[in-house]
C-alpha positions in Angstrom: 0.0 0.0 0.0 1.2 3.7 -0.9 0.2 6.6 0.3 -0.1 8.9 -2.2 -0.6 13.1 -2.9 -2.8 13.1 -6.1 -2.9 17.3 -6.9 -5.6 18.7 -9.5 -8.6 16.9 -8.2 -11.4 19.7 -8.2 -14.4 18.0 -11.4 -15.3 14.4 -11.4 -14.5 13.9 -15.1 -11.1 15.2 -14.5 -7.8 12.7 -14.6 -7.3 13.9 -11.1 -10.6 12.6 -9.9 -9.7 9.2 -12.2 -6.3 8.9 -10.3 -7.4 9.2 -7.4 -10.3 6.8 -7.8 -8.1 4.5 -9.3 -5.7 4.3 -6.4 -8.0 4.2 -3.7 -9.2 1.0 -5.6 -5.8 -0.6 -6.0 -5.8 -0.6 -1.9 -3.8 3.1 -1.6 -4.3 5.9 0.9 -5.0 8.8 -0.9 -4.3 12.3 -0.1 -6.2 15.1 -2.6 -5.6 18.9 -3.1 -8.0 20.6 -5.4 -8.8 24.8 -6.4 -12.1 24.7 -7.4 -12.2 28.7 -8.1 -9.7 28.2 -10.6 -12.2 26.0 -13.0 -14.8 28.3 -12.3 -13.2 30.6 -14.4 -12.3 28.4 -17.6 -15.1 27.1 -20.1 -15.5 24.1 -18.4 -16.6 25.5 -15.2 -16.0 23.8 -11.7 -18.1 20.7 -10.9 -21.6 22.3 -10.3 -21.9 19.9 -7.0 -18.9 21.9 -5.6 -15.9 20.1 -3.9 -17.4 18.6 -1.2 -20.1 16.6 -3.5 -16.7 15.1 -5.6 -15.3 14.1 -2.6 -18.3 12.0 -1.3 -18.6 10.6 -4.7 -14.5 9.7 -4.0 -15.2 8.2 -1.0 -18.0 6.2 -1.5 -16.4 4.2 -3.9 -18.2 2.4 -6.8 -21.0 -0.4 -7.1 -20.9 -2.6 -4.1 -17.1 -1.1 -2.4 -17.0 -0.3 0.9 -16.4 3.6 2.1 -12.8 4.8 1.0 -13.5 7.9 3.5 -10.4 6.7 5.9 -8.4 5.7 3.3 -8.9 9.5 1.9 -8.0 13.3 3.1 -8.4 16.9 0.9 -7.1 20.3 1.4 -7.6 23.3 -1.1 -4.9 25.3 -2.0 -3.7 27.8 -4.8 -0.4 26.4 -6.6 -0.3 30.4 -7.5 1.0 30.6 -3.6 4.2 29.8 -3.2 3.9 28.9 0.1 0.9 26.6 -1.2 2.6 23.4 -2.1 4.4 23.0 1.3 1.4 23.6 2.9 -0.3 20.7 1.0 2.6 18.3 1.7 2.1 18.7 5.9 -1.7 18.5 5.8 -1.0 15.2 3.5 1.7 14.0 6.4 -0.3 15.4 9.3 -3.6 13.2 7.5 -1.3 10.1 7.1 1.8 10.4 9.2 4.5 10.0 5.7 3.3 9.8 2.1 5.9 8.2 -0.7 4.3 9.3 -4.1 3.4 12.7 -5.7 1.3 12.8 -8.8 2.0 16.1 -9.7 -1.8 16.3 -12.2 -2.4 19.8 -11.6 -2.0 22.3 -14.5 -3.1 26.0 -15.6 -4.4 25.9 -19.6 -3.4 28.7 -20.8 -4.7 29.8 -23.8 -2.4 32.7 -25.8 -1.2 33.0 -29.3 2.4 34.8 -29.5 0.6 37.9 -30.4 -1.3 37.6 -27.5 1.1 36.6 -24.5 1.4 39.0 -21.3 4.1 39.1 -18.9 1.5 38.7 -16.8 -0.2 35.1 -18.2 3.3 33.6 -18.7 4.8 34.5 -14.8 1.6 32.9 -13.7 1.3 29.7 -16.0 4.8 29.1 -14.8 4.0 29.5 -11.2 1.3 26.8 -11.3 2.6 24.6 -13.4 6.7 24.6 -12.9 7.3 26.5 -9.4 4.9 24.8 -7.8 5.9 21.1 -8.9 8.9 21.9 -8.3 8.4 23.3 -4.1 6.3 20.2 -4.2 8.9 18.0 -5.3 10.9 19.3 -3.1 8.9 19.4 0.2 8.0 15.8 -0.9 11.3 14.7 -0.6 12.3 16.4 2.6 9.8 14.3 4.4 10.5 11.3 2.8 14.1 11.3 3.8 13.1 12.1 7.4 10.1 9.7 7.6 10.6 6.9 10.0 10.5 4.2 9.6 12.1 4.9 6.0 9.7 4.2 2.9 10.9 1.0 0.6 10.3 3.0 -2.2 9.1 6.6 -3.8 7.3 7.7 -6.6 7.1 11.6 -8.6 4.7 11.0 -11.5 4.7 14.6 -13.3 2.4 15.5 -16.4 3.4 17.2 -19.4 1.2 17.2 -23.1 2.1 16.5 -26.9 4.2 19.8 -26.8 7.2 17.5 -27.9 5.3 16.1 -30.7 3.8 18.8 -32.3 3.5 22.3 -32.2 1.1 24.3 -30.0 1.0 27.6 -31.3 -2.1 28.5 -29.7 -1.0 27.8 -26.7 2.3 29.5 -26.0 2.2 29.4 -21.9 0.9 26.1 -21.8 3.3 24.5 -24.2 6.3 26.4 -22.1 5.7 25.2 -18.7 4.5 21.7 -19.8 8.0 21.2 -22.1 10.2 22.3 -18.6 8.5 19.8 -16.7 9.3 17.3 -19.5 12.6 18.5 -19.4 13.1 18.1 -15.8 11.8 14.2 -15.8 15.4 13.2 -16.2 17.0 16.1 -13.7 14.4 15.4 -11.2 14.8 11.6 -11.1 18.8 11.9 -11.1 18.5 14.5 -8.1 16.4 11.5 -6.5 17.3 8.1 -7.6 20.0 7.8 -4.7 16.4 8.1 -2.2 15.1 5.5 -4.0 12.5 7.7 -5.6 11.9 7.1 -8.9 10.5 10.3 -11.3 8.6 9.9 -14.9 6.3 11.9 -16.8 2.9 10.8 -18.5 1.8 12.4 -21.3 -2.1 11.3 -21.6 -2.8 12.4 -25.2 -6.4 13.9 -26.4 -8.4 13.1 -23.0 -11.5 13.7 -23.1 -12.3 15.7 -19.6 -15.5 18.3 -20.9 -13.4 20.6 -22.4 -13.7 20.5 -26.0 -16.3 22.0 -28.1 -18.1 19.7 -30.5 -16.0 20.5 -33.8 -12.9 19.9 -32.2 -13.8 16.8 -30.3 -14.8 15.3 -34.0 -11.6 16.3 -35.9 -9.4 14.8 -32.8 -11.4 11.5 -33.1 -10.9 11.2 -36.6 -7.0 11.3 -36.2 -7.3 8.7 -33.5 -7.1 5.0 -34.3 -9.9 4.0 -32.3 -12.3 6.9 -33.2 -12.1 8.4 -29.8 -10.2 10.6 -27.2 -8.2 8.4 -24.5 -10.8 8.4 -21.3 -9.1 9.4 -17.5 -9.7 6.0 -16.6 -7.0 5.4 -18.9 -4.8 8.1 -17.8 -5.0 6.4 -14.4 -4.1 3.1 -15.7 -0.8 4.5 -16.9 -0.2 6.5 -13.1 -1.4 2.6 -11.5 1.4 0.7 -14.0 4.3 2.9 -12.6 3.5 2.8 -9.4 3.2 -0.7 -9.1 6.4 -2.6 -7.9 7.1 -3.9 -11.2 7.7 -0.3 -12.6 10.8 -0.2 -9.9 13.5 0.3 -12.4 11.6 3.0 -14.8 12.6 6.3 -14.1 13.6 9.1 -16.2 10.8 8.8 -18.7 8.4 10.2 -20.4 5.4 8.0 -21.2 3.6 8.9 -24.4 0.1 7.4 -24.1 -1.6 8.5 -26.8 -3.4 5.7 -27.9 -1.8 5.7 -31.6 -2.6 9.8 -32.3 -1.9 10.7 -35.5 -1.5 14.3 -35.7 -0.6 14.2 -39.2 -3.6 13.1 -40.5 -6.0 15.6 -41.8 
């Protein structure tokens, strides 16, 4: 059993929420930090039964499971703090006594062509999605070196998107921040290996989370293989596989899961 920091889970049809269902099925303590106010300003809007209603549905499981509510603790925090992601590691250690995993999910879309960019858009984009995974990173591994007794073994499990792959000219914020955490998969896991924490990157491909408008969602489907958008379940599948104890050597990756996405086909 891990117990495991899951960041980003504010909407049930989010990968956050999937991840964390997922591993509170596979027998793991789960600890959750969401920031609700945040999606209630994009298109897709925050879930409309509010944070508390996604985290009964998270606890109660699915079909005939019994309650995951022990198994589960939640605190809300802006990533645009920087004091926010050290705050979110000692609630998670105060809710468990020691986590040993960090599935650093959250992310700030941020849509700006070049034309468009601010100073402003860009110093923020990077807060959320590089400083704060980062201070969180690093916060993580301060108390996993002085937890006692000593885990057996860590996990970092950062997210990053096709910016490696394909161009993203729409979205010049997004694509910057998402390429340094990509960068940092193998800096990150080197600066942690000797801890025996082990650090990789998932790259989900097109998921569909509620975000896309209808057009879009067609011409995405069309250049994938099996006429669809990946699902979070399956995003979670990936984040279950490297944290199982098989997935002890991988580290320094970046897992393309794109289900077979052919962005040259028009």
């Amino acid at each position: 059993m891990r117990t495991v920091l899951v960041t980003g889970v504010s909407r049930s049809n989010g990968i956050g929420f999937a991840i964390a269902r997922r591993l509170l099925a596979d027998g793991h303590r789960v600890f959750v930090q969401s920031w609700s106010p945040y999606d209630a300003t994009e298109p897709w809007g925050a879930d409309p039964r509010g944070i508390d209603g996604v985290l009964d549905e998270l606890a109660r499981g699915e079909g005939d499971t019994p309650s995951y509510a022990d198994a589960l603790g939640h605190l809300e925090a802006d990533f645009a703090d920087p004091a926010a992601p050290d705050r979110v590691i000692r609630a998670a250690v105060a809710r468990f006594g020691s986590i040993d995993t960090v599935i650093a999910n959250h992310a700030r879309s941020s849509v700006a062509t070049l034309d468009e960019v601010s100073a402003t858009e860009l110093d923020l984009t990077w807060a959320v999605n590089v400083r704060a995974t980062l201070l969180l990173v690093q916060a993580f591994a301060r108390q996993y070196r002085d937890a006692q007794p000593r885990p057996r073994s860590g996990r970092v499990v950062l997210f990053t998107s096709g910016q490696h792959l394909a161009p993203m000219a729409s979205e010049i914020p997004y694509a910057t921040t998402k390429g340094a955490l990509h960068q940092l998969t193998w800096t990150l896991s080197d600066a942690l290996i000797d801890d025996g924490i082990t650090v990789n990157t998932v790259n989900p491909g097109p998921t569909d989370t509620g975000w896309a408008h209808e057009a879009l969602t067609a011409s995405v489907a069309d250049q994938l293989p099996r006429g669809r958008w990946n699902s979070p379940d399956e995003a979670a599948a990936v984040v279950s596989l490297l944290l199982s104890e098989d997935a002890g050597t991988i580290t320094a990756n970046v897992v393309d899961a794109e289900g077979g996405f052919r962005r040259w086909q028009r």
